[in-house]
C-alpha positions as CSV (number, residue, x, y, z in Angstrom):
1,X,0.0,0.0,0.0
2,X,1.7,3.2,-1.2
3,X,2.1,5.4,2.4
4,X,2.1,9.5,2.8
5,X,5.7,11.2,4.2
6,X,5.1,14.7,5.5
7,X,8.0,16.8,6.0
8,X,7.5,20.6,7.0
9,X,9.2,23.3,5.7
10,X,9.9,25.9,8.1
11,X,12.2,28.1,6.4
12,X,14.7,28.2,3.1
13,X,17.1,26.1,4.8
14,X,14.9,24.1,7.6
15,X,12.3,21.7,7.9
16,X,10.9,18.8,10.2
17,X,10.2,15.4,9.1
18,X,9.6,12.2,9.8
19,X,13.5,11.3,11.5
20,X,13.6,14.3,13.0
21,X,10.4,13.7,14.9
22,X,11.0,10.4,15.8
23,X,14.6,10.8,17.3
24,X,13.0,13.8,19.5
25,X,10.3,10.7,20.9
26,X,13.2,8.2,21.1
27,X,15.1,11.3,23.4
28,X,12.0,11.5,25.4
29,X,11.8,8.2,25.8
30,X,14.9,6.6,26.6
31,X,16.1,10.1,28.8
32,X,19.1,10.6,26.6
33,X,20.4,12.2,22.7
34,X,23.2,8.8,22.8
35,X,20.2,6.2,23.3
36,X,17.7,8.1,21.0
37,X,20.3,8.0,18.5
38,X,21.4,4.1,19.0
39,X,17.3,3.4,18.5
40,X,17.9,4.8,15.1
41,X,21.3,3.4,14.1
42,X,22.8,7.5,13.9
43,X,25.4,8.4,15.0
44,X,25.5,10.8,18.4
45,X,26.9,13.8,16.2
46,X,24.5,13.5,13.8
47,X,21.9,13.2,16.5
48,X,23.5,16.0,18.1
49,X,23.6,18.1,14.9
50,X,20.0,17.4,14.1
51,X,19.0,18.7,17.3
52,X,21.2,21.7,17.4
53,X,19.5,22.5,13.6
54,X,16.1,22.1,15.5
55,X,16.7,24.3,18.0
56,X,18.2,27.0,15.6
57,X,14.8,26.7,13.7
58,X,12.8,27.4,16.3
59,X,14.8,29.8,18.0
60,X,15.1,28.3,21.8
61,X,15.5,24.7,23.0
62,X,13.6,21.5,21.3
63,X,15.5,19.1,24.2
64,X,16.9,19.7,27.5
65,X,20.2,18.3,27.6
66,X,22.2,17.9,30.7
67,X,26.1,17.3,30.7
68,X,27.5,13.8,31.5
69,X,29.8,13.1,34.6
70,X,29.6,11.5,37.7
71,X,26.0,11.0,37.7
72,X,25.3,10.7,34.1
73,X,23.9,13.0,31.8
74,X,20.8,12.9,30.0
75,X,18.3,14.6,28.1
76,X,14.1,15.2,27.5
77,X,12.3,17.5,25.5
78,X,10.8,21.3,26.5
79,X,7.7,22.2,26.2
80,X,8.5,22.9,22.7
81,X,10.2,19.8,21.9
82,X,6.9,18.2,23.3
83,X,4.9,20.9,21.3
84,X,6.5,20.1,17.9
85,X,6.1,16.2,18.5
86,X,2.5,16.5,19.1
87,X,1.4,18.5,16.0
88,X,3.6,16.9,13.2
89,X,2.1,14.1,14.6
90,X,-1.9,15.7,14.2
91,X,-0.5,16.9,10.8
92,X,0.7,13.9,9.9
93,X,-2.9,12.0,10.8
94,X,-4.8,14.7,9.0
95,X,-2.7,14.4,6.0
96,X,-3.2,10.2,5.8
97,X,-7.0,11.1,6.5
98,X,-7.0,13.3,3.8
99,X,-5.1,11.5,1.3
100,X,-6.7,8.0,2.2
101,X,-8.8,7.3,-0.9
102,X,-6.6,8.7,-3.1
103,X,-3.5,6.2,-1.7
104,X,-6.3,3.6,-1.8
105,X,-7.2,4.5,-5.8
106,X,-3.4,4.2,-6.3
107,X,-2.7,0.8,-4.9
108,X,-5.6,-0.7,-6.9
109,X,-3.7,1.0,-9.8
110,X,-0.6,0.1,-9.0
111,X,-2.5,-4.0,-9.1
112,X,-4.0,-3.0,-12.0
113,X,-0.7,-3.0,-14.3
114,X,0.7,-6.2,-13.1
């Protein structure tokens, strides 16, 4: 079944999509950038650079990152990094609403021509 990818254009040289918000949920739920980005097979500094872009986007923090040490660091989203999760996410289930017949019409077209 063909499937909808929404990515978001924020600015010229920005946008959010679909790896970007998941490596913000895998942050918030494993409590570090390191494990979000080991979920996803990237790297830390790409991790890293992915959320530094995000927050530059946005203008203020998308995750609260505390240093490592003695006690560990770690790392969850703001308010804004929760924010941003929540409505690509609504986008996202409006969008497949929306587009649902129409991906529906193309898989039966896609059958069609075999």
């Amino acid at each position: 079944m063909p499937s909808l990818s929404l990515r978001i254009d924020l600015d010229p040289d920005g946008r959010v999509g679909p790896g970007k918000i998941e490596l913000l949920e895998h942050i918030a739920a494993f409590g570090s950038i390191s494990a979000g980005a080991r979920q996803m097979n990237m790297s830390y500094k790409h991790a890293w650079g992915l959320v530094e872009e995000m927050n530059r986007l946005f203008g203020r923090a998308v995750v609260d990152a505390q240093k490592g040490g003695a006690h560990g660091g770690g790392a969850g989203l703001t308010k804004l990094g929760m924010e941003l999760v929540t409505r690509y996410r609504a986008i996202e289930r409006a969008a497949e609403s929306a587009a649902a017949d129409h991906l529906s019409a193309l898989q039966r077209v896609i059958e069609s021509a075999d």
